[in-house]
N, C-alpha and C positions, 0 to 999 in steps of 0.2 A: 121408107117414106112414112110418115106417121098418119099423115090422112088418111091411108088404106083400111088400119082398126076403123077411124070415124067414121069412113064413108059403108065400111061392112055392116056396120051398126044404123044405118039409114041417114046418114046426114049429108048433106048432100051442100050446102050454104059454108061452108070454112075457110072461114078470112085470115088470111097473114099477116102480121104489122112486125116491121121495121122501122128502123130510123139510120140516117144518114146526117155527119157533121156535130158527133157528141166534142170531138176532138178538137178541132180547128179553134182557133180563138178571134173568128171573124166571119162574118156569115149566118145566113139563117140555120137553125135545126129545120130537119127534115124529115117529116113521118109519112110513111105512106102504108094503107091495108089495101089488099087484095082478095076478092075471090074468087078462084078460079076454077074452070070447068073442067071437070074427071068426064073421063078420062081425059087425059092432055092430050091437046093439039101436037102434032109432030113437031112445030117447032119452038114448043113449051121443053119440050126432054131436057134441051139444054140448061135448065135452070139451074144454077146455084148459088153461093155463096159470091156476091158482088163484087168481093175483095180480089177473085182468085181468078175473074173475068179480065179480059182485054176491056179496052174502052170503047174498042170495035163493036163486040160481043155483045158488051151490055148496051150500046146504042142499038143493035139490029133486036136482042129481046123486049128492049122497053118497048116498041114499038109491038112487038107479039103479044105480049100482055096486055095494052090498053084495047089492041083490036081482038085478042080474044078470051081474057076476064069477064065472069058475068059481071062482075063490079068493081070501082077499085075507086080510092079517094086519096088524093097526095095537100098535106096541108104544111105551113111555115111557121116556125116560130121565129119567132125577130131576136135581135142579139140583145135589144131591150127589155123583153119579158124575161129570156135569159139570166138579164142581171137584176131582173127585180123578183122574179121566185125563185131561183138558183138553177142549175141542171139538169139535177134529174127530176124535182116537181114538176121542168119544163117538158122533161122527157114524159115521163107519165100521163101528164095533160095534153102533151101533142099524140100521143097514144090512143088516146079516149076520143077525142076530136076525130081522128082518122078514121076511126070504125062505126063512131056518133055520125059522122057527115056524108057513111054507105048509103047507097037507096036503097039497097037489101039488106034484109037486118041478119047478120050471122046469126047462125044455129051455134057457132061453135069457134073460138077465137085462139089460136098461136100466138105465143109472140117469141122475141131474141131476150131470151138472158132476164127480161124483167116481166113479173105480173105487174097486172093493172086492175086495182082497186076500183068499185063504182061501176063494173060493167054491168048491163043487164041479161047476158046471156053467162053459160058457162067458158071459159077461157083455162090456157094451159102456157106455162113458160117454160120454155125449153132451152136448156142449154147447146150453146153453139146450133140456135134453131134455124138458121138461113143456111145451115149446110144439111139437118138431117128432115128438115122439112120446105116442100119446094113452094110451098103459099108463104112462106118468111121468106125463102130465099128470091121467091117473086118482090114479094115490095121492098127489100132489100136492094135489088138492080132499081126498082122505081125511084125510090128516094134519093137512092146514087145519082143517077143519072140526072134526076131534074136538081138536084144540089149542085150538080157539075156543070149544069147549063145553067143556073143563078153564078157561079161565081165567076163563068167565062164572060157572063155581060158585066158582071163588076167590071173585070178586070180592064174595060175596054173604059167604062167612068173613072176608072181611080188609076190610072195607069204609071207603073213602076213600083209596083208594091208587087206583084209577079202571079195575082192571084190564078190566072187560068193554067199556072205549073202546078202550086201546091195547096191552092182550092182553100185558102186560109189557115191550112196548119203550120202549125210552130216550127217553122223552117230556118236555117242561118238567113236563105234570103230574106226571109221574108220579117225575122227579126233587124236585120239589119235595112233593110225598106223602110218599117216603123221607127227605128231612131234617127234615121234622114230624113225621111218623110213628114213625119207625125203619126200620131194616132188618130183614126178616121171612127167617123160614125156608126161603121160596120163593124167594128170593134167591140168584143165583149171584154169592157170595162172590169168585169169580177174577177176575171180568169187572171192569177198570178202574173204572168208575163208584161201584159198589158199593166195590170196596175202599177209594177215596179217602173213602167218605163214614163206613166205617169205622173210617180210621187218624184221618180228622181228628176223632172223637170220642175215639179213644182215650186 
């Protein structure tokens, strides 16, 4: 666990940031930072990597994390902003936002796979960091889980696009949804798939 050097060194405030929904070509991004309290709570141990949890699993931690994080902030990007600064600028700025909208100001900032320019503390980017760090792998299940309960209530307004199976990723159903269906609002217009399914009606 990499907090352990941080926390021997005195710091004690170290926020996780993840994101959920870089994939999907419908739906919000989802970033969320954490900080959480060392030593962890017993039923923090179980933290890790979002991916590799049941949906069970990550429903009963998200709920151990918001009741026992000192802090934690979950924000949305829209599939609009998405397509008007691209991806990853959206990713980076819903980064900044999630640790900007802490009510404790991190000592000391994680994140998965990307730095993040413009921060005012010190920050570190780790690779594969929601598996060897458990404040990524915390807002990791966060961002999961509330991405997974946005796209279960799509799924219930747009129904037959299949979203609460595969949560807006580029699925046969789900492409195949889109060329019966149409292309909906929720739709990220930039992303490849979507475009072509676009032009060739045009």
């Amino acid at each position: 666990m990499i907090e352990k050097t941080l926390l021997a060194s005195g710091l004690n405030k170290i926020a996780g940031c993840d994101e959920a929904g870089r994939g999907p070509c419908a739906g919000p991004l989802v970033i969320a930072a954490v900080i959480l309290k060392f030593p962890l709570a017993k039923p923090l141990e179980e933290i890790r990597d979002s991916k590799v949890l049941t949906e069970i699993k990550r429903e009963e931690l998200f709920d151990h994390i918001i009741e026992l994080a000192q802090d934690y902030s979950i924000i949305e990007i829209s599939n609009e902003e998405i397509d008007a600064q691209g991806l990853h600028h959206s990713n980076l700025e819903g980064m900044r936002r999630a640790i900007n909208t802490l009510s404790l100001t991190p000592e000391y900032v994680l994140t998965d796979g990307y730095s993040i320019p413009g921060l005012d503390m010190p920050s570190l980017s780790v690779w594969k960091g929601d598996q060897v760090a458990v404040s990524v792998g915390a807002a990791s299940i966060l961002a999961k889980v509330y991405r997974d309960r946005i796209m279960i209530e799509l799924d219930k307004k747009y129904p037959g696009y299949g979203f609460a199976g595969h949560k807006g990723y580029i699925t046969k159903t789900h492409t195949d949804a889109i060329k019966e269906l149409g292309v909906l609002p929720i739709h990220r217009k930039s992303f490849s798939n979507i475009a072509e399914i676009i032009n060739s009606k045009a």
